[in-house]
N, C-alpha and C positions, 0 to 999 in steps of 0.2 A: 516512623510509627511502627509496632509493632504487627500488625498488618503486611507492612511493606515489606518485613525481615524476611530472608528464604528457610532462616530456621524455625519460624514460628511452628508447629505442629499444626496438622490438619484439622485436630478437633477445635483449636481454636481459631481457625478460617471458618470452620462451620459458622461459630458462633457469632465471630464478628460481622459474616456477611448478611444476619440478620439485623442489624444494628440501624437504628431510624436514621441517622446519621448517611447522605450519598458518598461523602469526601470518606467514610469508614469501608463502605461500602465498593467504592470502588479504589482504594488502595490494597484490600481483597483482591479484587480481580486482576492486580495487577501486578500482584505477590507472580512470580512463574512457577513456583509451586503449588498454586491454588491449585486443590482439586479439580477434576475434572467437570464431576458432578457440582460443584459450586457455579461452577461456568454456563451451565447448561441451563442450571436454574436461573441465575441472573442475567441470562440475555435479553430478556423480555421487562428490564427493573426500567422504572419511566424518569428517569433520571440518563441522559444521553451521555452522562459523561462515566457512566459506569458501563454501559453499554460499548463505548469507544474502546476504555480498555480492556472490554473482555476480547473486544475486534484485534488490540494491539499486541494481548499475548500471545507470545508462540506458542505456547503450549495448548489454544484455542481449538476444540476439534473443528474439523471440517463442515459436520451437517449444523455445529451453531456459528461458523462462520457464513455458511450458506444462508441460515436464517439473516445476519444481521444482515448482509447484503441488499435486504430489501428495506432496510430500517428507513425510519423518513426521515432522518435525520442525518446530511452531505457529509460529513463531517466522518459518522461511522462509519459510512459504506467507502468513504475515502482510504479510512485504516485498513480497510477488508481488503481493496483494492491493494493495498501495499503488502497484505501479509503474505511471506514466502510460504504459507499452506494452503492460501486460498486455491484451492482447483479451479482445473482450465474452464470448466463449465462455466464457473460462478465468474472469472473475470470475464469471457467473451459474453455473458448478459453486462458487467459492469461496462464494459469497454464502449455501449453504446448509451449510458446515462446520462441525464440532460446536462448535470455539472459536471465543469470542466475540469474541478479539482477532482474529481473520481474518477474520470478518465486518464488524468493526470498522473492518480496513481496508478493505475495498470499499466500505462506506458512505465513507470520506473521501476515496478515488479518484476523482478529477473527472472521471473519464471513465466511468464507471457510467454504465451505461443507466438511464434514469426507472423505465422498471417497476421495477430493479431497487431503487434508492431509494425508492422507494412501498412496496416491500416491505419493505426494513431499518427502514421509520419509525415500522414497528408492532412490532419485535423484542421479545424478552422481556429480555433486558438491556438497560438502558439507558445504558453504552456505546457500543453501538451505533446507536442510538436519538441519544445526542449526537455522534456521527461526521454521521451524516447531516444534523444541524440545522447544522453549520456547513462542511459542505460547497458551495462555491458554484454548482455546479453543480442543487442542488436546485431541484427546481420548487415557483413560490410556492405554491402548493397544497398540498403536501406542508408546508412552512412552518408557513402556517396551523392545519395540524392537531397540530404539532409543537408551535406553541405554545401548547397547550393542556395537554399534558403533564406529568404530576403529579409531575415530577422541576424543577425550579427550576433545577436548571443547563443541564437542555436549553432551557427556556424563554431564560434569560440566552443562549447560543450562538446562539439562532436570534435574538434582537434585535441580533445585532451580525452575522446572514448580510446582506450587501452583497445579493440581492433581496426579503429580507421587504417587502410593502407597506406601507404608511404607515397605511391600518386597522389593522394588525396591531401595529405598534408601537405606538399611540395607546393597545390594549387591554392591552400589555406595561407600559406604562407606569406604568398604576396597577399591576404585580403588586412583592409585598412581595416 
């Protein structure tokens, strides 16, 4: 769609993201050269799936990533939780939300703060729990304890995170 194109011009993102149409609407917000100002204004559109992708581009600022954060709807605040601009602020409020797929994303957000990963790697799901083991940003430490874990496919994830040490996978090694 023309919407979607990155050469579309600005003035015709204007246009289209007033368009009654949501599927118009949010292929708009998901252009990465959508204005900024188009962003801003459609973060509050009651349609979630426009919403998501303004959460999903990078080009997204921070204070309307901040806003969607709060969105009622798991799904956005999950993308928000994954975007490498969300700030440390907005992900350590995400990082204690009730679902677990939004925690989930902050564990695999390479820009998570270490405490905060120290904290996901004890989570009581263990989606969460495997976001963080193959997160590369984890500290070996955290690793280590990771793989320990009585879940086998977090164990498997953290033997293929690019810093597990080489103790660590020596003990992976033997695991069935």
């Amino acid at each position: 769609s023309v919407a979607l194109n990155p050469n579309t011009p600005p003035h015709v993102l204007e246009k289209m993201s007033k368009d009654e149409d949501w599927n118009v609407r949010r292929n708009v917000t998901s252009n990465q050269n959508c204005p900024t100002h188009i962003l801003e204004k459609l973060y509050k559109d009651e349609d979630s799936s426009v919403r998501y992708s303004i959460a999903n581009n990078p080009n997204a600022p921070t204070h309307v990533l901040e806003k969607l954060s709060k969105d009622k709807s798991w799904n956005v605040r999950c993308v928000v939780a994954r975007n490498p601009n969300t700030p440390a602020h907005v992900l350590e409020a995400l990082s204690k939300d009730n679902s677990d797929h939004v925690r989930g994303g902050v564990a695999s957000n390479q820009n998570t703060p270490t405490h905060l990963l120290e904290k996901l790697s004890k989570d009581k799901n263990w989606e969460v729990r495997w976001n963080v083991s193959g997160n590369p940003s984890t500290p070996t430490h955290v690793l280590e304890a990771l793989s320990k874990d009585e879940n086998s496919d977090i164990r498997g994830i953290v033997a293929n995170n690019p810093k597990v040490p080489p103790h660590v996978l020596e003990i992976l090694s033997k695991d069935n």
